[in-house]
N, C-alpha and C positions, 0 to 999 in steps of 0.2 A: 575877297568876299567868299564864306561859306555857307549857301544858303541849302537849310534842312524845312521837312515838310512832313505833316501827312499827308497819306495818299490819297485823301478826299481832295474830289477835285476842286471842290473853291478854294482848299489851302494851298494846290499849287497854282492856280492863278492869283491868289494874295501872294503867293512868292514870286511871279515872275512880274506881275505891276509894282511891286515892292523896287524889285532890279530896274526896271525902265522908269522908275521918277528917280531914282537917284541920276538918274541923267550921265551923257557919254562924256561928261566930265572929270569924273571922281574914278581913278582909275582903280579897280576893285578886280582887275583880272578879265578885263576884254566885256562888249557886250552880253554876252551868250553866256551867262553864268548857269551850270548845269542846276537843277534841284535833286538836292537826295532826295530821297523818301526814306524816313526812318521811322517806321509806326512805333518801335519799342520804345523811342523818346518821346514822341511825340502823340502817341496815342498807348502811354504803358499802363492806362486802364484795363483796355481790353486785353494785355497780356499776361495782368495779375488775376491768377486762380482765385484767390483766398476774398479781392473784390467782386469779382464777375457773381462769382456764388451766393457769396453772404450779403452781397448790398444790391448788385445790379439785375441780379435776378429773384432776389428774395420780396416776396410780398409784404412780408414781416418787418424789413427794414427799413420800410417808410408809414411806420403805424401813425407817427406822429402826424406826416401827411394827410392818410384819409380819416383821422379822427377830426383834422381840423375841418376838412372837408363837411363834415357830418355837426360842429361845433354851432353854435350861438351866433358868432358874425358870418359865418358862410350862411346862415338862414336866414339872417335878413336880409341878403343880398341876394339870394336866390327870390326870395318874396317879391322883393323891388321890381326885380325884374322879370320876375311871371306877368305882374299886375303891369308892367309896363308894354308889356305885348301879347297880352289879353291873352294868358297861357295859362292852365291849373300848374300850379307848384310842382304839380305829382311828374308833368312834362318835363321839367327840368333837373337837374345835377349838377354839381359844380366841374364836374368837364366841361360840359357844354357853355356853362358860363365863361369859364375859363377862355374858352375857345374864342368866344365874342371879342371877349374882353385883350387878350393878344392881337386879333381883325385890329381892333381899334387902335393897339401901341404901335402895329408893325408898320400901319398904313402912315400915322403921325410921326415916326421917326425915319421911316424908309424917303416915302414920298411927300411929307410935310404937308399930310391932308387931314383933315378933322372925319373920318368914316362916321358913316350913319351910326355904326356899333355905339361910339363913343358915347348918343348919348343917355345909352343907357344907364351907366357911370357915373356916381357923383364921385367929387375928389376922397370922401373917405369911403366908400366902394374900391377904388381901387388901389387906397392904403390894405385893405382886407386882400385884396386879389395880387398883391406881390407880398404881402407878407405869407400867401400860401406858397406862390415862385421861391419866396428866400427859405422857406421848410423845406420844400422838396432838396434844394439846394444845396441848404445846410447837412441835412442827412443822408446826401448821395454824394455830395463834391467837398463839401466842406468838414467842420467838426462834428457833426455826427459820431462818427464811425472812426477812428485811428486809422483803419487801414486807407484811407481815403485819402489820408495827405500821406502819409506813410510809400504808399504807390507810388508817388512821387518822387522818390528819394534819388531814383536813377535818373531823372532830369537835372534837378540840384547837383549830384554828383559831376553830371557833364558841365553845367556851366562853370564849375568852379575850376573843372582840370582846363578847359579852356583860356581861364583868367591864370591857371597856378603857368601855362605853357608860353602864354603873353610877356609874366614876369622873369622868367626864365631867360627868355630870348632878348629881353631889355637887358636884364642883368648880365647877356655875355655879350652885350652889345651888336645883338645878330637884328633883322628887319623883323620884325613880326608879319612870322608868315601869314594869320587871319586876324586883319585889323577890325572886322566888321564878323560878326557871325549874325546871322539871320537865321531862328528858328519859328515856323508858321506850325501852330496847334490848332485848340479849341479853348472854348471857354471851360471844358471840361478836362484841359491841361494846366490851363493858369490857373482855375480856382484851390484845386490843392495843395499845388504848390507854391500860393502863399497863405495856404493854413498850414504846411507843415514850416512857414518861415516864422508864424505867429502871427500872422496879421488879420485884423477885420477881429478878433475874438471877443466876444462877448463875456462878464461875469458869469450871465445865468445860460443855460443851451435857451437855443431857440424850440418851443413847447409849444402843443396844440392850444394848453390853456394858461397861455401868458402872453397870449397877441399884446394887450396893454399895455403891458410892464416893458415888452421891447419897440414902443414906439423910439425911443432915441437910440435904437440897438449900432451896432458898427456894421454886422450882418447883413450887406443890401446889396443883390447879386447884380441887380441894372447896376448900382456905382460904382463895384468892384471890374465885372466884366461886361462893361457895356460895348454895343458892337465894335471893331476894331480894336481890342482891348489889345493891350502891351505892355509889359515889364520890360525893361530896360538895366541890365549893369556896364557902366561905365565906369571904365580901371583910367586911372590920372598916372603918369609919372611925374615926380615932383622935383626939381634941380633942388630947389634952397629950400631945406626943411632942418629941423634941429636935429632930428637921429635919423636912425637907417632906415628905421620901422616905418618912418612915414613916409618915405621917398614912392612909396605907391598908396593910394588912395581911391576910394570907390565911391558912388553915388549911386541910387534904384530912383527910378520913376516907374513910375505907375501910370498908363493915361497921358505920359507926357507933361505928367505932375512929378517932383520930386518928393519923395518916401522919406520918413525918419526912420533909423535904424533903434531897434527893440533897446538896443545894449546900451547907445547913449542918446536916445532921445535926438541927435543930432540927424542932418540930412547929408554928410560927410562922413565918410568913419576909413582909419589905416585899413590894408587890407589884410594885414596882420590880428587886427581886432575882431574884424566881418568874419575871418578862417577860427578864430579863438572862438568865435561866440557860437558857430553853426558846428562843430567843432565832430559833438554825437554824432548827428545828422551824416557827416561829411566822413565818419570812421565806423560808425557802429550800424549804421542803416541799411542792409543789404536785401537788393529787392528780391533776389530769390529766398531768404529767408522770409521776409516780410510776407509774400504772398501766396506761402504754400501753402493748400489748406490742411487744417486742424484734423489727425487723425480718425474722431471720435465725431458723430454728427450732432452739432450742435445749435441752438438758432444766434439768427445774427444777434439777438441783443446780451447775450447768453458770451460769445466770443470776443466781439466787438467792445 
C-alpha cells in the first residue's frame, strides 16, 4: 500500500481511516502504513503560478459569478427571503443567502437533520443556489479557464506511470510492488482532473444568463464531487484474451459508480486504448510550462 496526502489535516486522517477499514487482514505492508504528504500532487493548485494569478486570485475571473449573483433569479430569491424574515432586501446579498442556504445542506447531509435554515428554500430556490455553486465551480475548478484542468496534468501523469510500472512488473513476471495506491486530495484536485479527462462538459459554458438553458446541464459539482468523492483506476490482467493488447485492461469509477470511457463509450477499455486516447495529455502536458505566467500583463479572460 502507498498512501499519498495533502497536508491538510482531514486528508490525512481520511488517509489513516482509509488504512484502518481496510482491516488487519489484507496484507498491504504491516499496520502502520506511513502517509506521504505530497502537496505538488495533491494540491498542484496552489503550486501553479499562471492559476493562483489569473483565476485564484483574480476578481475578474469569476465575473460570471458575481453577475449572476446581481441577475434576475438571485433577485427573487433574495426577495423571498427578505419577506420571509421580515428583512428590507437592501439587508441582504446573495453571500448571505448563500450562507443560509449551505447551514441548511451541511446540517441535512452531515447530520441528517432538516435546519430551521431550510425553510426558507423552496425546491427551485435552491436549483438557483447550486447552479450559482456550479458557476463558481465551473470558472475556478472546472472548464472555465484551460489552465484549470491543464494544472492537473502532473496528477494524471503520476497515475498513469504508476499503472505503466504495475504492467511492467506483470510483464517480467516480478510481484507488483504497490497493489493498492491511495491518493487523499480535495474536491479541488478531483474536479480538474476530470475536466482535463473530458468529463461532466457541457455543449454551451455554464453563463450568468443561461441558468434555463442548463437545467439538464452534466455540470453539477454536488454530483460530481459530493463529499467522500473518489476516482478510482483499476488495471485487470487478463490470461485468455485474443491479442496482446488486451491482456491488460482498465475500468474508472467515480463515487463507486463505474465511468464509460470518452473513446468507446464502453465501461472497459485495453489499457493500450486509455494510453492512446490520453495520449497529448500524457506527452505534451507539462506543468511547469503550463503554469508559468504570461510575460506581458494581461487579464484572465484575455489569457485564459
Amino acid at each position: 500500500l502507498a498512501l499519498a496526502s495533502s497536508s491538510k489535516h482531514r486528508c490525512l486522517q481520511s488517509g489513516a481511516a482509509f488504512r484502518r477499514g481496510l482491516g488487519p487482514t489484507l496484507d498491504f505492508g504491516g499496520d502502520e502504513v506511513e502517509v506521504e504528504v505530497n502537496d505538488s500532487l495533491m494540491r498542484f493548485f496552489d503550486h501553479c503560478a499562471k492559476f493562483v494569478a489569473l483565476v485564484e486570485e483574480n476578481e475578474a475571473a469569476m465575473c460570471q459569478v458575481n453577475a449572476f449573483k446581481e441577475g434576475p433569479e438571485m433577485k427573487k430569491v433574495l426577495e423571498k427571503v427578505a419577506s420571509a424574515l421580515c428583512l428590507p432586501v437592501e439587508e441582504l446579498n446573495a453571500d448571505l443567502v448563500q450562507v443560509a442556504f449551505l447551514t441548511c445542506s451541511y446540517e441535512l447531509a452531515i447530520k441528517n437533520v432538516t435546519s430551521p435554515w431550510c425553510s426558507l428554500f423552496s425546491e427551485e430556490d435552491a436549483k438557483v443556489l447550486e447552479y450559482l455553486n456550479d458557476l463558481k465551480q465551473y470558472w475556478k475548478r472546472g472548464y472555465g479557464y484551460d489552465i484549470n484542468s491543464r494544472s492537473s496534468c502532473v496528477l494524471f501523469q503520476d497515475i498513469f506511470q504508476h499503472l505503466d510500472k504495475a504492467v511492467q512488473e506483470s510483464k517480467s513476471s516480478k510481484p507488483i510492488s504497490s497493489p493498492l495506491i491511495v491518493q487523499v486530495g480535495h474536491a479541488e484536485t478531483l474536479q480538474p482532473l476530470l475536466a482535463l479527462m473530458g468529463y461532466f462538459k457541457d455543449a454551451e459554458p455554464l453563463l450568468a444568463n443561461n441558468y434555463a438553458r442548463q437545467a439538464q446541464r452534466k455540470f453539477r459539482s454536488g454530483r460530481i464531487v459530493p463529499y467522500a468523492a473518489n476516482l478510482v483506476f483499476v488495471l485487470y490482467h487478463c490470461d485468455h484474451v485474443n491479442a496482446s493488447q488486451e491482456e491488460y485492461q482498465v475500468q474508472l469509477l467515480l463515487n463507486e459508480k463505474l465511468l464509460a470511457f470518452h473513446h468507446s463509450n464502453e465501461t472497459i477499455s485495453t489499457y493500450m486504448d486509455l494510453k492512446d486516447y490520453y495520449k497529448d495529455i500524457l506527452e505534451n502536458c507539462h506543468f511547469k510550462q503550463e503554469c508559468e505566467l504570461p510575460k506581458v500583463n494581461v487579464t484572465a479572460v484575455d489569457e485564459l
